[in-house]
N, C-alpha and C positions, 0 to 999 in steps of 0.2 A: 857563680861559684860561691858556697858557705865557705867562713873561715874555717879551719880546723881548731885554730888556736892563734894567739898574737903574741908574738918572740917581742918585749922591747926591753935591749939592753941597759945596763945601768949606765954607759958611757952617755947616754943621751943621741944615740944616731937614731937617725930614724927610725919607726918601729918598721918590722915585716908579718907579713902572714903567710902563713905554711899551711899547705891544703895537700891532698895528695898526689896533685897534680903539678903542683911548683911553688915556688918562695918567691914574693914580689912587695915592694913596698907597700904597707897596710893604710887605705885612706884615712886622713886624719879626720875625717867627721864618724867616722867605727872607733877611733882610740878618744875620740872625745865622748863619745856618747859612752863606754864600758869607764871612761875616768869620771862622767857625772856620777855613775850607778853606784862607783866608788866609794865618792867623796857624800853622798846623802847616806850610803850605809855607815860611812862610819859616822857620821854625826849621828843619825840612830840609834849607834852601838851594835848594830849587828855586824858590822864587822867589828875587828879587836884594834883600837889606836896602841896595845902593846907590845913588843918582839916579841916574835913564837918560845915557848919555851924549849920543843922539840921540834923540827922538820925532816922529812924524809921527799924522795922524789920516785916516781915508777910509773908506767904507762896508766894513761886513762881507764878507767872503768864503766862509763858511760855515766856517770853520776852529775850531776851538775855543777856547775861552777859556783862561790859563792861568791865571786864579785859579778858575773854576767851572763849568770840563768844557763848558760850553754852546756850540751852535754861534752864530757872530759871522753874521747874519741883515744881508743887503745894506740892509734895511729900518734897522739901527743902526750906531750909528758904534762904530768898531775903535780902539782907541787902542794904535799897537805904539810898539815903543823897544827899542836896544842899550844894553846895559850897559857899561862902561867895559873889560871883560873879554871883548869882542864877543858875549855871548847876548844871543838876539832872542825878544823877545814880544810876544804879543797879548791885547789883555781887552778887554770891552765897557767903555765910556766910564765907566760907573758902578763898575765891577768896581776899575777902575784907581784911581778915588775913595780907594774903601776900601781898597786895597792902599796908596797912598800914603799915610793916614792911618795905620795901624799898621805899616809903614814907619820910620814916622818916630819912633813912640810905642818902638820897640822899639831 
């Protein structure tokens, strides 16, 4: 089974994956390997260590994710934002979770 997308809330429960088939706890070696891909883009700089200037949410468009290569499935929610700097991006709703989490940590 592909993920569709990875839900992890800001409370700290454990994360889930939502497929079209069901929602089940997301193994933690998928939510670590999407938090490495993370944590090296933002050192990078390709992603933004700064709060989006603007965010908006709506279904996937199949475009890809910019924290985990994967395509944004109409089936999940997309969660994009401009940076204060005008770049524009997109992650799956849970992607963006953990981006903002080590974000913030960093």
């Amino acid at each position: 089974m592909q993920a569709d997308r990875i839900a992890v809330p800001a409370s700290g429960i454990q994360p889930f994956i939502t497929t079209r088939e069901t929602t089940m706890p997301y193994p933690a070696e998928i939510v670590a390997e999407v938090r490495t891909k993370i944590v090296k883009r933002l050192k990078a700089g390709t992603l933004p260590r700064e709060s989006p200037s603007k965010t908006w949410t709506g279904r996937g468009q199949r475009l890809n994710c910019a924290a985990c290569d994967e395509p944004i499935l109409p089936s999940n929610v997309e969660f994009d934002f401009d940076t204060p700097d005008g770049r524009q991006f997109r992650m799956h709703l849970g992607c963006a979770a953990l981006w903002e989490h080590e974000r913030q940590r960093r």
